[in-house]
C-alpha positions as CSV (number, residue, x, y, z in Angstrom):
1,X,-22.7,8.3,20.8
2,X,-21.9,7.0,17.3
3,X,-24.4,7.6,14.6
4,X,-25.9,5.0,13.1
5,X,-24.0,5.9,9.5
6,X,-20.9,6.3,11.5
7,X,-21.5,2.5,12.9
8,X,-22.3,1.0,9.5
9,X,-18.8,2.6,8.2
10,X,-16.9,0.9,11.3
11,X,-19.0,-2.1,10.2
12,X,-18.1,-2.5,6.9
13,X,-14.6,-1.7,7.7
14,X,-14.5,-4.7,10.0
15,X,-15.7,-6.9,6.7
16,X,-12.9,-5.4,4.6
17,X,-10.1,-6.6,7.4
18,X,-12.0,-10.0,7.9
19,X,-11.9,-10.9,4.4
20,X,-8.1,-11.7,3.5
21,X,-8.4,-13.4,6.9
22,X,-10.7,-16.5,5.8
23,X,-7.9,-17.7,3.5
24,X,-6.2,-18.4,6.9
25,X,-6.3,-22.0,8.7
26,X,-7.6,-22.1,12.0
27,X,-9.2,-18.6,11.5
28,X,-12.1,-19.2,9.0
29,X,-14.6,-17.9,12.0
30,X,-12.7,-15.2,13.3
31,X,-14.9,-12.6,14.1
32,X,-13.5,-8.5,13.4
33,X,-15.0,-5.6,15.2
34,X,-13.7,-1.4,15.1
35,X,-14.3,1.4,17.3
36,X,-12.5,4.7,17.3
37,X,-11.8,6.1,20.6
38,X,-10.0,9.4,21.1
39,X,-8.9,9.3,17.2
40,X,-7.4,6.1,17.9
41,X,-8.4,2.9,15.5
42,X,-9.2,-0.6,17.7
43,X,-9.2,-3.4,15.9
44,X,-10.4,-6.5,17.9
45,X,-10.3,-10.3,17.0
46,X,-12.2,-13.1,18.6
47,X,-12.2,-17.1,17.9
48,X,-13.8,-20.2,18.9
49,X,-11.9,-21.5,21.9
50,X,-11.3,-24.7,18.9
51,X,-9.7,-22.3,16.7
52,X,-5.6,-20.9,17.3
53,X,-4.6,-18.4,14.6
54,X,-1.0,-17.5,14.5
55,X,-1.0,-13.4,16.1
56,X,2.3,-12.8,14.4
57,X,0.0,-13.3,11.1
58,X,-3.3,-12.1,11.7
59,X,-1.8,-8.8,12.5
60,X,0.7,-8.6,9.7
61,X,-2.4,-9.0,7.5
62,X,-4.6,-6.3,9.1
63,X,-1.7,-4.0,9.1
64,X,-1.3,-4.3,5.4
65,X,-5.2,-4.2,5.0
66,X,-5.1,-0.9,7.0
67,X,-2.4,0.5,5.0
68,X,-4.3,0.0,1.8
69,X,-7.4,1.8,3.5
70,X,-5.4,4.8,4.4
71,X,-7.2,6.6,2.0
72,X,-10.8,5.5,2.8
73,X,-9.6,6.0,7.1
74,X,-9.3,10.1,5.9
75,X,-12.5,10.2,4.2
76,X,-14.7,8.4,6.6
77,X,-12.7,8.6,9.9
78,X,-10.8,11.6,9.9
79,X,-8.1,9.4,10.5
80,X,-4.4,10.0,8.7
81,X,-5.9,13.6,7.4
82,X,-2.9,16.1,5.8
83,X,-0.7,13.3,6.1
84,X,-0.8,12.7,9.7
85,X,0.7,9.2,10.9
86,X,-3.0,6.6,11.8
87,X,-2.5,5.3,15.4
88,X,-4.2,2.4,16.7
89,X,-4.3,-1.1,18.6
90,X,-5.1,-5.2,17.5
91,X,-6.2,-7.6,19.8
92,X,-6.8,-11.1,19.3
93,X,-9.5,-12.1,21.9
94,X,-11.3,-15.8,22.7
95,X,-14.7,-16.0,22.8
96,X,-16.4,-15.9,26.5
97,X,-13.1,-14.3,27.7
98,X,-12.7,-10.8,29.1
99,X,-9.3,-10.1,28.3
100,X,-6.9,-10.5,24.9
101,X,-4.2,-12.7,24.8
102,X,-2.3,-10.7,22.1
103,X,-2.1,-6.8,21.3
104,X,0.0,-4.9,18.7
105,X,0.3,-1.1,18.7
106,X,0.5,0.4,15.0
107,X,1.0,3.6,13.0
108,X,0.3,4.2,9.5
109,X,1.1,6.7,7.0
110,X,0.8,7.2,3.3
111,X,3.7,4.7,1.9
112,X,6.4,6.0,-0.6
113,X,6.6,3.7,-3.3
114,X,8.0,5.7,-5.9
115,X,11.3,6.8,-5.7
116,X,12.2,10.8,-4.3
117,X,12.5,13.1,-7.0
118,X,16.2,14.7,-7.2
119,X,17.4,16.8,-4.9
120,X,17.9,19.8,-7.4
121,X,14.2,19.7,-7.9
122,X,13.6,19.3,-4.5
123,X,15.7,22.2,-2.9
124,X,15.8,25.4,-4.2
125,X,19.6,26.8,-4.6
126,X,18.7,29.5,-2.4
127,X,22.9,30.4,-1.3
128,X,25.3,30.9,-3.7
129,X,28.7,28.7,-3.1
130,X,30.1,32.3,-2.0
131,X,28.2,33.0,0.9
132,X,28.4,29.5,2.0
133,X,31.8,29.7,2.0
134,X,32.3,32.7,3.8
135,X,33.9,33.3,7.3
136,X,31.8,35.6,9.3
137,X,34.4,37.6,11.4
138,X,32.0,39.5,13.5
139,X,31.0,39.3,16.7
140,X,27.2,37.6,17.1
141,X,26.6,37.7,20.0
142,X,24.5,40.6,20.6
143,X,20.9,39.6,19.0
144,X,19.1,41.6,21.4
145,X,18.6,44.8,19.5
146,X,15.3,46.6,20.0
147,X,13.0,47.4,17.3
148,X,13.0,50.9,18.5
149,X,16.8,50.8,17.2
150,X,15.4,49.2,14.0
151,X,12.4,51.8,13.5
152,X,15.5,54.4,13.6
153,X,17.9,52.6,11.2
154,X,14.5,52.4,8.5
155,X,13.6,56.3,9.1
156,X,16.9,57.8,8.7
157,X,16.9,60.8,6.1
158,X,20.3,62.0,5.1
159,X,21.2,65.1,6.5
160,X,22.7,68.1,4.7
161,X,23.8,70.7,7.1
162,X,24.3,74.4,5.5
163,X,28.1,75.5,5.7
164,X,28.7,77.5,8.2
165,X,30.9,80.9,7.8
166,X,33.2,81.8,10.4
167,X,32.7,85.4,11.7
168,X,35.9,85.5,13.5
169,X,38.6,87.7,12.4
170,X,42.0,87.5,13.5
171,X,43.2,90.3,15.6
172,X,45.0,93.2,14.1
173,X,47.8,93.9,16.1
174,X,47.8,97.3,18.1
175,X,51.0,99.4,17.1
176,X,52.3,100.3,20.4
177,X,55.4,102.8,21.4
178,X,56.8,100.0,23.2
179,X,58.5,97.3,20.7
180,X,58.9,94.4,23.8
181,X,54.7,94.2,23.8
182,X,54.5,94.8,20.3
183,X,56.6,91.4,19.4
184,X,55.2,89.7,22.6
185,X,51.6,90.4,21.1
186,X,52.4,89.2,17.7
187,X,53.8,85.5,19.2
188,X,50.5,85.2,21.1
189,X,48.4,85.9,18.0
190,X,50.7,83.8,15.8
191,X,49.9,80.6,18.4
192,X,46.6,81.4,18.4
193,X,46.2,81.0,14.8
194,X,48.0,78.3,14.1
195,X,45.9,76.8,16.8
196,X,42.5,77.6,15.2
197,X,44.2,76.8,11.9
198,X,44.5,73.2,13.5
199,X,41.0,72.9,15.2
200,X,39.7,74.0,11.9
201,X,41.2,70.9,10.2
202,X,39.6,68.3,11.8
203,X,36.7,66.5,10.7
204,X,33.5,67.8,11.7
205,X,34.7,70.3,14.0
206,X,33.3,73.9,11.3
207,X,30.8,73.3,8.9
208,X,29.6,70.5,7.4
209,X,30.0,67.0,8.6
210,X,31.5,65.0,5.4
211,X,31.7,61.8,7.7
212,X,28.3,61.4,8.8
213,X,26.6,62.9,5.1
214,X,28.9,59.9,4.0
215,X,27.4,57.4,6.3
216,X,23.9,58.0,5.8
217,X,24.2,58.2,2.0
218,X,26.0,54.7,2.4
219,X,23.4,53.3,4.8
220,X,20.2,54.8,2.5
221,X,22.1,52.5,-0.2
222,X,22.4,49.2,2.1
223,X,18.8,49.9,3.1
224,X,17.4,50.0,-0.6
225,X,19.8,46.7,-1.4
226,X,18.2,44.6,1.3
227,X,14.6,45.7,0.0
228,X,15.3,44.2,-3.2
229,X,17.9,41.6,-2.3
230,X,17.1,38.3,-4.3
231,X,19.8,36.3,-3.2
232,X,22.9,36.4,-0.4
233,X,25.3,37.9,-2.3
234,X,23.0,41.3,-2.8
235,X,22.6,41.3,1.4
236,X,26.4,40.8,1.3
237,X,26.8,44.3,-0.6
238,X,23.5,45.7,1.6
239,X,26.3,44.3,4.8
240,X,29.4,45.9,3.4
241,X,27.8,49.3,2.6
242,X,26.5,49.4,6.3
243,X,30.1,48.2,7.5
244,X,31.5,51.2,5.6
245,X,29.1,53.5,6.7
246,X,29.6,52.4,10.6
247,X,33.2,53.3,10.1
248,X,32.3,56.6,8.6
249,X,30.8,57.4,11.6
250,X,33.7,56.3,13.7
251,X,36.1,58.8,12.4
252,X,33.7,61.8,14.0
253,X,35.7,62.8,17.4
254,X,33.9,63.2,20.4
255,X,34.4,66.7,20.6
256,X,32.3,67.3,17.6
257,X,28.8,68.7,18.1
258,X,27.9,66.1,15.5
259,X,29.6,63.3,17.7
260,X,26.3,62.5,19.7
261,X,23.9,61.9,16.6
262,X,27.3,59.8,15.4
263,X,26.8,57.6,18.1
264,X,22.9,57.1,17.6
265,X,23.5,56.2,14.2
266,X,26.6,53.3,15.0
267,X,24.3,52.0,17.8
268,X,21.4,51.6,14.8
269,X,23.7,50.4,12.0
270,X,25.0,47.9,14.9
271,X,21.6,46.3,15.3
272,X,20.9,46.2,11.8
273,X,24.3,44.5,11.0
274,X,23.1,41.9,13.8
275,X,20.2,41.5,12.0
276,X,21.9,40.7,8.4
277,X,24.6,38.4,10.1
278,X,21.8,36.1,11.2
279,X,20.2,36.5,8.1
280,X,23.5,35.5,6.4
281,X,24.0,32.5,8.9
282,X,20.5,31.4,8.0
283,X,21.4,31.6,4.0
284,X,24.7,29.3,4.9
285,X,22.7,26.8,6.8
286,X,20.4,26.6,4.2
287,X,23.5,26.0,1.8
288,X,25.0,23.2,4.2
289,X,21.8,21.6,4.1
290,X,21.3,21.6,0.4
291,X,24.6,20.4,-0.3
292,X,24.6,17.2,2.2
293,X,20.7,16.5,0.3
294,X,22.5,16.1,-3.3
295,X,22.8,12.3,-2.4
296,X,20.8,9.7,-1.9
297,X,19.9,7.6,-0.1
298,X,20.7,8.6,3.3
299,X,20.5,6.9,7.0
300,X,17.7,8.7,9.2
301,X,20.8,9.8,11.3
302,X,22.0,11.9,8.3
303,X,19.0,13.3,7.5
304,X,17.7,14.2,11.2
305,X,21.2,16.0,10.6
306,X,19.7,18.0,7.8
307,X,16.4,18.6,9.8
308,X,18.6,20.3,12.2
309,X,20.2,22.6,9.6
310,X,16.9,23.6,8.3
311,X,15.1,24.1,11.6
312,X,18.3,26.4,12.6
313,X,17.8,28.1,9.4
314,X,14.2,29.1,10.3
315,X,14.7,29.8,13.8
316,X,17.3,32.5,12.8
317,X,14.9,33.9,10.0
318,X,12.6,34.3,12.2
319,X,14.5,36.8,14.6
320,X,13.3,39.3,12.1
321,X,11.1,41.8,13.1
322,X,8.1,42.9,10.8
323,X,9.8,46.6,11.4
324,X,13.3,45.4,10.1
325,X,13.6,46.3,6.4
326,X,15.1,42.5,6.0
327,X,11.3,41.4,7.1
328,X,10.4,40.6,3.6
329,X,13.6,38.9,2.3
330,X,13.2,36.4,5.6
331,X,10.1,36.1,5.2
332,X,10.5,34.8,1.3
333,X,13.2,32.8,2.9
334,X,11.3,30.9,5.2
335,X,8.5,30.0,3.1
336,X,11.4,28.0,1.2
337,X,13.3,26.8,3.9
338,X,9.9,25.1,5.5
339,X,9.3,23.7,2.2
340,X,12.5,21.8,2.3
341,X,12.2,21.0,6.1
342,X,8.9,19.0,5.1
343,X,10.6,17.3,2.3
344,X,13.2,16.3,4.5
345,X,11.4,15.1,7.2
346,X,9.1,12.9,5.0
347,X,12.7,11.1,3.3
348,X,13.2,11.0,7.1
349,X,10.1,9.2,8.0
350,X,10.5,7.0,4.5
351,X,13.5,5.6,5.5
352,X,12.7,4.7,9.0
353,X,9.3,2.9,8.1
354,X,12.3,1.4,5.5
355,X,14.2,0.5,8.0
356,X,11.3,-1.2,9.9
357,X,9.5,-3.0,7.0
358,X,13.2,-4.6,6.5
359,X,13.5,-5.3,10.1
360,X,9.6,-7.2,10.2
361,X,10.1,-8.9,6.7
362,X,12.9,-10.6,8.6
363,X,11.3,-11.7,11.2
364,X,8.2,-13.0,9.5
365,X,10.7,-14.9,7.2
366,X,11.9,-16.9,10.2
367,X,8.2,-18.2,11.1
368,X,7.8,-18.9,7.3
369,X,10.9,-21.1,7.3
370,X,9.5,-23.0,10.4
371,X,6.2,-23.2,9.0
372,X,7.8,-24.9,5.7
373,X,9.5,-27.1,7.4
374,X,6.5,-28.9,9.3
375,X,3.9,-28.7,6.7
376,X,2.1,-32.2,5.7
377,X,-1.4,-31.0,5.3
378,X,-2.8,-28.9,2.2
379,X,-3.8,-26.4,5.0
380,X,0.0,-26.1,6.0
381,X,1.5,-25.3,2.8
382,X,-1.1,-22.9,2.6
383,X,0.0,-21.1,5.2
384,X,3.3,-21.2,4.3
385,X,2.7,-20.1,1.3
386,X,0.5,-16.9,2.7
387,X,3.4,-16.3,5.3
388,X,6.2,-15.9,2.2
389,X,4.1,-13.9,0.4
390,X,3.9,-11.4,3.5
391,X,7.6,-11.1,3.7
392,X,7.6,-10.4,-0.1
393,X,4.9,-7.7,-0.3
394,X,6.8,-6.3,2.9
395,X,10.1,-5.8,1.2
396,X,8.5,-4.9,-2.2
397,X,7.5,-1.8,-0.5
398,X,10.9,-0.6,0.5
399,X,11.9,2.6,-2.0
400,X,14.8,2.9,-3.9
401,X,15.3,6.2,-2.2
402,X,16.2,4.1,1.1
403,X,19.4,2.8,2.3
404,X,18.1,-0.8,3.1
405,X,16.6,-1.5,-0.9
406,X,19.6,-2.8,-1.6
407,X,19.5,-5.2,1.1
408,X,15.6,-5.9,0.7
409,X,16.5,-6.7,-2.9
410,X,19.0,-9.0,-2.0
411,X,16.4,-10.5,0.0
412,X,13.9,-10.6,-2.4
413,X,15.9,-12.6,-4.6
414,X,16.4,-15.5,-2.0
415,X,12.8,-15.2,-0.8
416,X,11.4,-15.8,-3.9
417,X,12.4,-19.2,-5.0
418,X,10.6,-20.3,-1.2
419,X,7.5,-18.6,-2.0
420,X,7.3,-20.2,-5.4
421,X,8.3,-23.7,-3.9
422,X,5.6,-23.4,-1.2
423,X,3.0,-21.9,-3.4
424,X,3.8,-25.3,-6.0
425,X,3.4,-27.5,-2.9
426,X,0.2,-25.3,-1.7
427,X,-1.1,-26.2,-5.5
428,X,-0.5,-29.4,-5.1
429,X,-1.5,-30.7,-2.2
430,X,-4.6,-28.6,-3.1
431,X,-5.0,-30.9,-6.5
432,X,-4.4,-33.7,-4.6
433,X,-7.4,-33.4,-2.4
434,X,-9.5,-32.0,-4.1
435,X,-9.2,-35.2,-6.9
436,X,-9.0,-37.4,-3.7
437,X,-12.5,-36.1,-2.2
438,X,-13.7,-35.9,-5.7
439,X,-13.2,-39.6,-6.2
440,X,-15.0,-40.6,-3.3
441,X,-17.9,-38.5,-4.1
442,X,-18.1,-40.1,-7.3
443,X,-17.8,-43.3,-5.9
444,X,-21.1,-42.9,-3.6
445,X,-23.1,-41.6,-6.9
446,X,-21.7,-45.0,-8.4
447,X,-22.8,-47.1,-5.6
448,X,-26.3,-45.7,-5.7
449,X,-26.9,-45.7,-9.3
450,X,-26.1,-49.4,-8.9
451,X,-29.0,-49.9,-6.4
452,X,-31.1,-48.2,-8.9
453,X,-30.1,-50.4,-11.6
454,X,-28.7,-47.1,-13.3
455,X,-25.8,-49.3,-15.0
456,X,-25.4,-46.1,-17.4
457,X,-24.4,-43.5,-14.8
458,X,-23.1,-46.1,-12.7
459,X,-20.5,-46.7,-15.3
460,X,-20.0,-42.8,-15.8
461,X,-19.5,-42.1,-11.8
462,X,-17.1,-45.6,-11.6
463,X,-15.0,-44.1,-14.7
464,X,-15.1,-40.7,-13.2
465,X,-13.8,-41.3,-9.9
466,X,-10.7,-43.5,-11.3
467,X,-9.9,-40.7,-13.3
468,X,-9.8,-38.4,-10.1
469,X,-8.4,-41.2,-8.0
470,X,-5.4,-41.8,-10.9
471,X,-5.0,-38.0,-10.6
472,X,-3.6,-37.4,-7.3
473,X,-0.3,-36.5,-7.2
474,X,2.9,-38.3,-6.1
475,X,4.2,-37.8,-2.6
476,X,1.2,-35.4,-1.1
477,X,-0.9,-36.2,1.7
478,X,-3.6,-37.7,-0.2
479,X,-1.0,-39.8,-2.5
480,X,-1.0,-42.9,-0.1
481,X,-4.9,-43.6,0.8
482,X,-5.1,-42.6,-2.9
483,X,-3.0,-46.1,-4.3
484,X,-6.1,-49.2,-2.7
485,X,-8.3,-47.2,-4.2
486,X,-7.5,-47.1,-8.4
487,X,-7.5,-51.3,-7.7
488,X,-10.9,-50.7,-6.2
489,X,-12.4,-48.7,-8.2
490,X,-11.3,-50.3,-11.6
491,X,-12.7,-53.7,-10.7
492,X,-16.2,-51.7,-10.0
493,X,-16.1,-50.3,-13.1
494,X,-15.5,-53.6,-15.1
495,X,-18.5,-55.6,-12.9
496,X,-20.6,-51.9,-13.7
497,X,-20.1,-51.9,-17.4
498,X,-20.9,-55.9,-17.8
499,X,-24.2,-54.8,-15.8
500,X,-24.7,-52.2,-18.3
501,X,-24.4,-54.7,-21.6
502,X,-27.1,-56.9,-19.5
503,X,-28.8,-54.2,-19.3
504,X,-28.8,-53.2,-23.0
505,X,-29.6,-56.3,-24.3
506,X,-32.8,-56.2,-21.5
507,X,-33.5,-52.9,-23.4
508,X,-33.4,-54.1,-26.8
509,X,-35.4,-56.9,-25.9
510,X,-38.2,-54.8,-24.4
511,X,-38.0,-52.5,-27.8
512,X,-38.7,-55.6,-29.6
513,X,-41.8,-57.0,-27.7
514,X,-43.3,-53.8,-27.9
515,X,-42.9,-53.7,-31.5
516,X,-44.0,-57.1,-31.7
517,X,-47.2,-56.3,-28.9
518,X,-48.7,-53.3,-31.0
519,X,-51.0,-52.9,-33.1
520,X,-54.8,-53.0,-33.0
521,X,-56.3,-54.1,-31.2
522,X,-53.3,-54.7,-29.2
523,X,-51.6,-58.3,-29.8
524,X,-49.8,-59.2,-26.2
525,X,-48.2,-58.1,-23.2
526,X,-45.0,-59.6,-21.9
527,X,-42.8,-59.7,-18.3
528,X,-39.0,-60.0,-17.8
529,X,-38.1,-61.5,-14.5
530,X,-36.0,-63.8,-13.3
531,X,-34.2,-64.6,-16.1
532,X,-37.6,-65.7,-18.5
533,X,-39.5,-63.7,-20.7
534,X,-43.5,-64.3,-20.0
535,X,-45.7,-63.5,-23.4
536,X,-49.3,-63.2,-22.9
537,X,-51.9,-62.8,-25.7
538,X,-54.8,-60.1,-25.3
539,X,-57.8,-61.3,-25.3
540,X,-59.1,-59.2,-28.4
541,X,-56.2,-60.4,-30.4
542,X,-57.4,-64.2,-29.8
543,X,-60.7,-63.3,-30.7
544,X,-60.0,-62.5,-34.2
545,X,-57.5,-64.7,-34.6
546,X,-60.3,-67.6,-34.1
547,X,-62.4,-65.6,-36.4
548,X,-59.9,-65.4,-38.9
549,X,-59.7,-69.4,-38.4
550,X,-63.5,-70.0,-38.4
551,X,-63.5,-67.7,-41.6
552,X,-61.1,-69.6,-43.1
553,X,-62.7,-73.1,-42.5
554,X,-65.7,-71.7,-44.1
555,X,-64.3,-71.7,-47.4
556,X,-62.2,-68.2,-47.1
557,X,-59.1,-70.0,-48.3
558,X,-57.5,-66.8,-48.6
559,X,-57.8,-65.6,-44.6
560,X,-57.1,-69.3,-43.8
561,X,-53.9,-69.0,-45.3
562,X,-53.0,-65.5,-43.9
563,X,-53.9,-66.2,-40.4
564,X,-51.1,-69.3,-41.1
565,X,-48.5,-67.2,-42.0
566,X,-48.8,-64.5,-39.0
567,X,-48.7,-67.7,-36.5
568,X,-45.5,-68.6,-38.4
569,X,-43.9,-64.8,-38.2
570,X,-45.0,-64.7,-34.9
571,X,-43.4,-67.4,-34.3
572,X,-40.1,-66.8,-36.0
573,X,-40.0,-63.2,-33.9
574,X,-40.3,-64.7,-30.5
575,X,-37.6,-67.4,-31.4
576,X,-35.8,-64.1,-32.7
577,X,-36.2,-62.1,-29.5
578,X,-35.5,-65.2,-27.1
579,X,-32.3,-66.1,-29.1
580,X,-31.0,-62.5,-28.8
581,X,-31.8,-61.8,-25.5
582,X,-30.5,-65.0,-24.5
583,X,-33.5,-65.7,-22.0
584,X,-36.3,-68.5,-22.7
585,X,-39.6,-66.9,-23.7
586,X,-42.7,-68.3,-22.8
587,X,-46.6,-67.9,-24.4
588,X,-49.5,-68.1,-22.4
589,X,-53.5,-67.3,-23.6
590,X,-55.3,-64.2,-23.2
591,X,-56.2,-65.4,-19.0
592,X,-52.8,-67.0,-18.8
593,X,-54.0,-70.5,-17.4
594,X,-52.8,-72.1,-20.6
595,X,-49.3,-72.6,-22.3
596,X,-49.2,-71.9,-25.5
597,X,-45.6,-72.4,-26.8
598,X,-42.1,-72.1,-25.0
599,X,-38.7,-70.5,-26.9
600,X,-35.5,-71.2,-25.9
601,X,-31.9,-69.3,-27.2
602,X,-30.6,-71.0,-29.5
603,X,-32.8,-74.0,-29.0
């Protein structure tokens, strides 16, 4: 059972795959859910049954989301660890159903961007040019040797037998009355010497054995060569010295009492010479291998090739026992040679995922190109547009190091121009509605600012929205409805804006009655409706305007008079105000039953 930790990871993975997606027509409410089952990544979609996303697409994306996780899949997941491939399955699923209409098995590893370093830094020169060239005469056949043959070969001391002195003397001849057995006895002892004389002159036969003291100094110096051998050409020397030393030990006859440790001794150097021609095979693999890796790129044919070479290589290096004095030098060896195998094998596995990014760039270029072709809607070039830019990323990974970037270049230079014509369309058939819905919007606002008597704003929304209307673009979707609508919209704002001087005047006038109402105590109140102006003294203001009168027909000549000339301002305003606003004006008493005076404009 999953922990709870280990669930929110797999959760938040499934948000990092579904966000790319909502850019997506038709798959703004797909749904993305992960499990891991048997270190295997599952990857499941699901979608109203309303709602068809293109598979080809969806997956495309959450491959290349996955590929830029790679690094968060090791840490979390285990997955991909030591740079082992990620394996794993997408489905695309509808809602209520049991089974997925679509699956696509994929495998990740850690791209190669950059290109290979060279070879020279890649291989080490581990054969010289003359061992590689080298013909190996000898029969290699026999790899069977046993270590026991081995353990002998490492332990051999030379041997340095003590001369040995003869103790026989020859006869003296017996003198002898009788001269026929005196000559006969001197021809026998003549043949007799000249026999031993010729026994005594071959090789190993009385005394020491020059051969085999020979052989053993010669194999004591092969044996200390190969322990501090650095390259092929020091085993070569460690192989001639034991070559020399094997024929050595030939030349011993059989009847020799050294003749039977002879023939130990050629059985051991025999094995040990097996050993170094493997050894030396290995070294010119190595060489072969080296060689056909100076140049780059390569197909995955040629470098499988190489693979081959270097897995022979290690194979025969590791033939050697940890008894065989050649143990160390392999074992230096192979350490190298696995080095390079890996290198190989990861060009190998860069230019196959080459091979099949070219291959799927290709094939997603072909939906692209349909995809163009039929879009009208802003959603379509959008897709397009996020289809072209698939094949684009696609072949932007391909390295230099593989034999299909020139190709993907090539491609990349007619792909381009598509993506930047759809992603121009995509922008403006994106401009185009969003200035078309934009217009509407504003025309709404307009409409209800107009209810409102808002004549400000509803000029400001009108204005707005032709803008937005005038702004859509030429020969989009939105272009056509777009053209009734800057007619429509223009004549609204001209009947908003006359409103809007109605209402300014109506404003002005209502600034000047108040100016003309205040005071203390407070003069009048007015109305504006229906096209008349109603006035209406207070009744505190009538009050001492009568006592201003009564005052004044008392003998206050002085408030008489004033009182006159306010009635005659007052006057003069509300002619002022009537003639400006262009409504008639009307004055009524403090209770409003009487008529006091009536204004007309310009009257």
């Amino acid at each position: 059972m999953e922990s709870a930790t280990h669930q929110g990871d797999l959760q938040r993975l499934a948000q990092q795959l579904q966000t790319p997606l909502l850019a997506l027509p038709n798959a703004r409410d797909l749904q993305i859910q992960c499990v891991i089952r048997q270190d295997k990544l599952m990857v499941l979609g699901q979608h109203p049954p309303d709602e068809t996303p293109e598979p080809s697409v969806v997956f495309g994306i959450l491959e290349q989301t996955l590929q830029s996780l790679l690094p968060e899949l090791a840490q979390e997941f285990r997955l991909g660890q030591d740079e082992a491939p990620v394996h794993g399955k997408l489905y695309l699923r509808v809602l209520g159903q049991q089974q997925p209409y679509a699956a696509r098995s994929f495998q990740l590893s850690t791209p190669i961007v950059e290109p290979f370093p060279s070879t020279e830094a890649l291989f080490e020169p581990l054969v010289e040019p003359a061992i590689a060239e080298q013909s190996l005469d000898r029969d290699l056949g026999s790899h069977a040797a046993d270590d026991s043959a081995d353990q002998r070969f490492s332990d051999l001391t030379p041997f340095s037998p003590e001369l040995e002195q003869s103790s026989d003397q020859a006869p003296l001849p017996r003198r002898s009355p009788l001269l026929p057995w005196l000559l006969a006895g001197v021809g026998v002892s003549l043949i007799c010497f000249g026999t031993g004389l010729w026994v005594m002159s071959r090789p190993c036969m009385v005394g020491a054995c020059e051969p085999l003291q020979t052989a053993q100094t010669l194999s004591q110096q092969s044996t200390q060569a190969i322990q501090t051998a650095q390259t092929g050409q020091d085993l070569q020397r460690a192989q001639q010295q034991l070559t020399d030393a094997k024929r050595q030990l030939e030349a011993i006859p059989a009847w020799s009492s050294h003749h039977q440790e002879a023939q130990a001794l050629q059985q051991t150097y025999q094995t040990q010479l097996q050993t170094l021609d493997l050894v030396l095979a290995a070294e010119s693999n190595a060489a072969t291998a080296t060689q056909k890796s100076q140049t780059l790129p390569q197909s995955a044919a040629s470098l499988q090739a190489t693979q081959a070479l270097w897995r022979e290589a290690i194979a025969q290096l590791q033939t050697v026992s940890q008894t065989n004095a050649l143990y160390a030098f392999a074992q230096q060896r192979l350490s190298a040679y696995e080095s390079n195998l890996a290198a190989i094998g990861k060009l190998t596995t860069a230019e196959q995922q080459a091979q099949k990014k070219l291959v799927t760039a290709k094939e997603t270029a072909k939906v692209a190109e349909v995809r163009q072709g039929i879009a009208r809607t802003p959603e379509n070039w959008q897709l397009a547009q996020t289809t072209w830019q698939v094949v684009i990323n696609t072949l932007k990974q391909i390295p230099a190091s593989a034999t299909s970037y020139a190709e993907a270049q090539q491609l990349l230079s007619d792909y381009q121009p598509k993506l930047t014509a759809a992603r121009d369309r995509a922008t403006q058939e994106q401009i185009s509605q969003k200035a078309f819905t934009q217009a509407l919007a504003l025309a709404q606002k307009a409409e209800i600012a107009q209810r409102n008597n808002q004549w400000s704003q509803a000029v400001a929304n009108w204005r707005e929205a032709l803008t937005n209307v005038k702004q859509v673009p030429k020969n989009t979707a939105y272009s056509e409805p777009a053209q009734p609508l800057v007619a429509s919209y223009s004549l609204s704002l001209k009947q908003a804006e006359a409103q809007l001087q109605v209402a300014a005047v109506m404003q002005r006038t209502q600034d000047d009655l108040n100016r003309l109402c205040a005071g203390t105590p407070k003069m009048c109140s007015y109305t504006i409706a229906n096209n008349l102006i109603r006035v209406q003294f207070t009744a505190s203001y009538e009050r001492k305007l009568r006592m201003a009168f009564i005052v004044g027909q008392s003998g206050d000549r002085g408030t008489l008079g004033g009182a006159v000339n306010h009635i005659e301002t007052l006057q003069t305003a509300l002619q002022t105000i009537s003639d400006n606003a262009g409504v008639p004006l009307e004055v009524y008493n403090a209770d409003g039953s009487d008529l006091i005076g009536s204004f007309n404009p310009k009257g």
